[in-house]
C-alpha positions in Angstrom: -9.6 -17.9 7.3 -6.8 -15.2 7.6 -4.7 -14.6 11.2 -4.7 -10.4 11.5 -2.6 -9.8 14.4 -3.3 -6.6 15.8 -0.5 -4.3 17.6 -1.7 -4.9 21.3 -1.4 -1.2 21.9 -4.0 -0.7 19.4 -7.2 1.1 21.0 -9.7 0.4 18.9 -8.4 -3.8 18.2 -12.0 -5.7 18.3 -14.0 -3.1 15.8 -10.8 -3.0 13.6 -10.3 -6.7 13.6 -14.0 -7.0 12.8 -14.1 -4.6 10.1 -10.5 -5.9 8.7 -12.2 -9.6 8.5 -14.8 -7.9 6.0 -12.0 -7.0 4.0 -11.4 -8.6 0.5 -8.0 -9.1 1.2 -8.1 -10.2 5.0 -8.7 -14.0 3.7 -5.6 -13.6 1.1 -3.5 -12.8 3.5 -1.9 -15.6 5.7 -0.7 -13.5 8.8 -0.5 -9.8 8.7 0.4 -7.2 11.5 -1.9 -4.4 11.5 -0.8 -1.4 13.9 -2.7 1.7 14.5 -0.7 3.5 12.7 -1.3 1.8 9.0 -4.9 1.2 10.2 -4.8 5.1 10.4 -3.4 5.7 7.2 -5.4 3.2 5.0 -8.8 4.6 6.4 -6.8 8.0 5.3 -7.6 6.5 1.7 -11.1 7.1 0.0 -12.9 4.1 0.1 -13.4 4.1 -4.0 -9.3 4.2 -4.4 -8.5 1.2 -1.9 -7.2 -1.6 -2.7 -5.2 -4.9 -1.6 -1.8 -3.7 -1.0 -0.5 -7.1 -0.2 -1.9 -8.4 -3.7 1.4 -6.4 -5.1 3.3 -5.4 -1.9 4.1 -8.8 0.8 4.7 -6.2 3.6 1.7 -4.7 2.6 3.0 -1.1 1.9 0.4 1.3 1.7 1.5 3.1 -1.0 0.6 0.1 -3.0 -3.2 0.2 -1.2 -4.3 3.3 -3.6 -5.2 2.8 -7.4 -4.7 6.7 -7.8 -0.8 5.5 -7.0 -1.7 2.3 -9.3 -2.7 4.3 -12.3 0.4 6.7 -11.8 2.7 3.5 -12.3 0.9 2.5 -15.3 1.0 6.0 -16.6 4.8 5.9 -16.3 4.9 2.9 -17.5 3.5 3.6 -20.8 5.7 6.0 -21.2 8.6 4.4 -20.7 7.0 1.7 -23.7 6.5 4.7 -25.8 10.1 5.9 -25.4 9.2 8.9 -23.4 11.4 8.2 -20.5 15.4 7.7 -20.2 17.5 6.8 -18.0 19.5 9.2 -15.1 23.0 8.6 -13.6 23.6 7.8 -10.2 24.5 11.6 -9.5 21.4 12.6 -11.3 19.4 10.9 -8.6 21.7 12.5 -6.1 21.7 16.3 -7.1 17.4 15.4 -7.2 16.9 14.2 -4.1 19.7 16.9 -2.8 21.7 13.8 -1.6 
């Protein structure tokens, strides 16, 4: 059985720890710190796009708890194996991100 250590500030800890033991990937998961604030954003997900975020990310980054996010990286991915993508300099990344 998994160890979910909930943030002790966290309001709602006993109904989130129960409902986080139902979870596929609460018995895959060694230890894992669950604030309110990622509970808040995974519930944020539709049910039919979540996912285990810790099967792909160890610190369990949410990003990785979406399939929409999933299939984008796959997408890309492809592309890349088709030759559609290339690569960008250093100060290309820069002047995009207006670093």
């Amino acid at each position: 059985m998994a160890t979910i250590v909930i943030d002790n500030n966290c309001s709602q800890a006993q109904n989130l720890l129960n409902y986080i033991n139902t979870l596929p990937f609460a018995k895959e998961v060694d230890e894992t710190f669950v604030s309110d604030e990622w509970l808040d954003e995974f519930f944020k997900i539709p049910a039919e796009f979540r996912c285990n975020p810790f099967e792909i990310s160890p610190s369990g980054d949410l990003y990785f708890a979406d399939k929409r996010n999933l299939e984008q990286i796959e997408i890309a991915k492809e592309q890349v194996r088709r030759g559609e993508g290339r690569e960008i300099s250093i100060s290309e990344i820069e002047k995009l991100f207006g670093l």
